[in-house]
N, C-alpha and C positions, 0 to 999 in steps of 0.2 A: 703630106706628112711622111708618107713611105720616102719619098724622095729625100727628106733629111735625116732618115735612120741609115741608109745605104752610104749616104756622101760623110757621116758623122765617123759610121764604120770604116770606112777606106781609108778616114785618116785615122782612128785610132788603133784599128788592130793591123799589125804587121810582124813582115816573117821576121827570121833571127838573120837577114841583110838587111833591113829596113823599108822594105819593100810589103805594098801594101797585098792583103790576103786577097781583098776585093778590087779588082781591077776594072771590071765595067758595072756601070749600075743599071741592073735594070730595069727599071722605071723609065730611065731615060731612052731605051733599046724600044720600049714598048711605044715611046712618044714619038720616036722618031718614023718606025717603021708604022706607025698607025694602028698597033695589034690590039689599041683594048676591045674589051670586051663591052660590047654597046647594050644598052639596059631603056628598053622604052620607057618614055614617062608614063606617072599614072596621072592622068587631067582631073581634074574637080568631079566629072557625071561617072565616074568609075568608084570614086571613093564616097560619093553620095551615094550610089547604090549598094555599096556595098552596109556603111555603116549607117544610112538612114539621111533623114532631115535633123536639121541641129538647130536643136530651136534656141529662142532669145529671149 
């Protein structure tokens, strides 16, 4: 989604040459060079212990 607000921007907003404000998008900077920011899962036995059994 970020990735289409960046790419939407580069082509809508531009300077008084027509030349766009936004030159690299970075989203794609972060995909290329590997930079996100990594977020361990949470598994099934971490979220059952936290909020219980669920019953049926």
């Amino acid at each position: 989604m970020l990735r289409c607000i960046f790419n939407y921007a580069a082509e809508e907003y531009l300077d008084k040459d027509g030349k766009p404000i936004i030159t690299t998008n970075p989203v794609k900077r972060l995909s290329h060079s590997r930079a996100w920011n990594r977020v361990d899962r949470k598994g099934a036995a971490s979220a059952a212990a936290c909020c219980g059994k669920m019953s049926t």
